[in-house]
C-alpha positions, 0 to 999 in steps of 0.5 A: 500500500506504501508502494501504491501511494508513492506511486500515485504521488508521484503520477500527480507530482509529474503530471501537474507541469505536463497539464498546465502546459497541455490545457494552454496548448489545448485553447491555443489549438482550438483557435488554430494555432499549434505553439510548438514552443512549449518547450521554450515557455516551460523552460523560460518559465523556470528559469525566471521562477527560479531566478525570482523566488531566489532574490526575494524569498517567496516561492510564490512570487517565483510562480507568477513571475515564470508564468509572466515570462511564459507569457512574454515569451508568447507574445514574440511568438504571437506577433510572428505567428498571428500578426505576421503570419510566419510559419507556426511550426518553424517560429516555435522551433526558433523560440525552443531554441533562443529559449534554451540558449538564453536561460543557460547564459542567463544562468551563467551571468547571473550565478556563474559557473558552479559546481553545485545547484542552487536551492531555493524555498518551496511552496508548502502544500495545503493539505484539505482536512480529513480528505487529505488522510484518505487512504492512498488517494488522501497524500497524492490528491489532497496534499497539494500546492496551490499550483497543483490544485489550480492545474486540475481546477482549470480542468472544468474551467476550460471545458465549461469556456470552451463548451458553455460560453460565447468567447469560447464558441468563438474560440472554436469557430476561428480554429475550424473556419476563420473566415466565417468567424469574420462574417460574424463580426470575430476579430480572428487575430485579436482571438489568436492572440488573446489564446496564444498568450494564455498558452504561454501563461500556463506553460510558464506556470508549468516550468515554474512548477518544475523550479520552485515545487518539484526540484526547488533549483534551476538545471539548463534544459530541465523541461526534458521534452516535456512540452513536446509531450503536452503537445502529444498530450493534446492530440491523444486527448482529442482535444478535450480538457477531460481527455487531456487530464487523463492522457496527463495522468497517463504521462505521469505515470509513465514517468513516475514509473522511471524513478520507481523502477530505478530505485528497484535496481533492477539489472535492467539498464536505467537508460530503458526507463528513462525512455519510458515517458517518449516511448508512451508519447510515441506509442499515443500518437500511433494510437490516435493517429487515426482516430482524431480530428484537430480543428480544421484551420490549425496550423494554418496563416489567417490572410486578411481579406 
């Protein structure tokens, strides 16, 4: 049972970051934009969140703080993607790449080099009375961070946006078909962007997870490929918040499984586990391949008329 919930703590742990950059990624797509730039806005989310929960002390502002810089970082892409029409694929590829490149000089200017990694203050978690002493579920659900209940808070949040309420039929519309989302009266660039950078927000929110809840340090390339697997993440949960929280646990668990299987010592070698979350993503998206219909108009430029 000890073993049952560490396991499941663990899922939990490793899929909060994954499903706050997912469901951004997910209001980004249903407006017709795919942000292949995760990965950057995670990682530019922990650096930021690292670098200001440090200097002043609270780990909160350090959360805030990465998720503005996600945000930021979601407005250069905006104004190249939605304002001048780049190519989305290759404009996230470039933010990935100036993302990388300039946290680590970043940390090098602003730490130098050193030979051990800097610790910073964690955010406590806020355990719910008596649920939180529920067997196995109790530690792992109800022994969160703020951080973690706003992930699956927004769960509902985004579904009820997108399904209940006009902006978000809006949203719909302009990912399946701008053009008639102009005839009635949708401004589709004002949209796009509004959706781009909320994406950039709950990606940095994600990175700012990784730095100040789960490893409390920053470490160069820390977000590991995780936004590429909040992408796959989107497409395996069809585009849904409810299959995006469960395809995030999925991932999770997939990667909670490495470390529990490390500590086992198995005469496997370690690097087969350490595969094991982009072995899963690979094996998601063969799966849904087929299966799955992304809004009509993702990826593709918005020419005014």
């Amino acid at each position: 049972m000890d073993l049952v919930t560490a396991l499941l703590t663990s899922t939990v742990t490793m899929a909060v970051p994954l499903l706050l950059a997912a469901l951004g990624e997910l209001i980004a797509e249903r407006a017709g934009i795919i942000n292949v730039g995760l990965e950057g806005m995670m990682l530019t989310g922990a650096f930021v969140a690292m670098v200001a929960a440090y200097f002043s002390g609270s780990p909160e502002f350090g959360v805030w703080a990465g998720g503005v810089a996600g945000m930021a970082l979601a407005a250069i892409f905006g104004f190249a993607v939605v304002a001048q029409n780049a190519n989305q694929v290759v404009a996230g590829v470039a933010l990935n790449l100036l993302a990388s490149g300039i946290t680590g000089v970043a940390y090098r200017a602003v730490f130098g080099v050193t030979g051990a990694a800097l610790t910073i203050k964690t955010v406590n978690p806020i355990p719910i009375p008596l649920l939180c002493q529920m067997p196995i579920v109790g530690a792992a659900v109800f022994n969160q961070t703020f951080l973690g209940y706003l992930a699956f808070a927004l769960v509902p949040a985004t579904a009820f946006l997108i399904s209940g309420t006009v902006p978000g039929l809006q949203l719909r519309m302009v990912g399946e078909n701008p053009y008639a989302a102009t005839a009635q009266g949708v401004s589709v660039k004002r949209l796009r962007m509004l959706a781009v950078l909320a994406c950039g927000m709950l990606a940095g929110l994600g990175g700012s997870y990784l730095a100040v809840v789960y490893a409390r340090t920053f470490v160069e390339g820390m977000s590991a490929g995780r936004g590429f697997i909040a992408l796959a993440i989107v497409i395996f949960g069809r585009w849904s918040p409810r299959g995006v929280l469960g395809a995030a646990l999925l991932f999770g668990f997939a990667t909670a499984l490495q470390f529990h299987f490390q500590a086992l010592a198995l005469t496997i070698p370690y690097q087969f586990f350490l595969m094991l979350p982009y072995a899963v993503t690979l094996v998601a998206l063969a799966i849904s391949a087929g299966e799955t219909r992304a809004p009509a108009a993702l990826a593709q430029p918005y020419l005014q008329e």
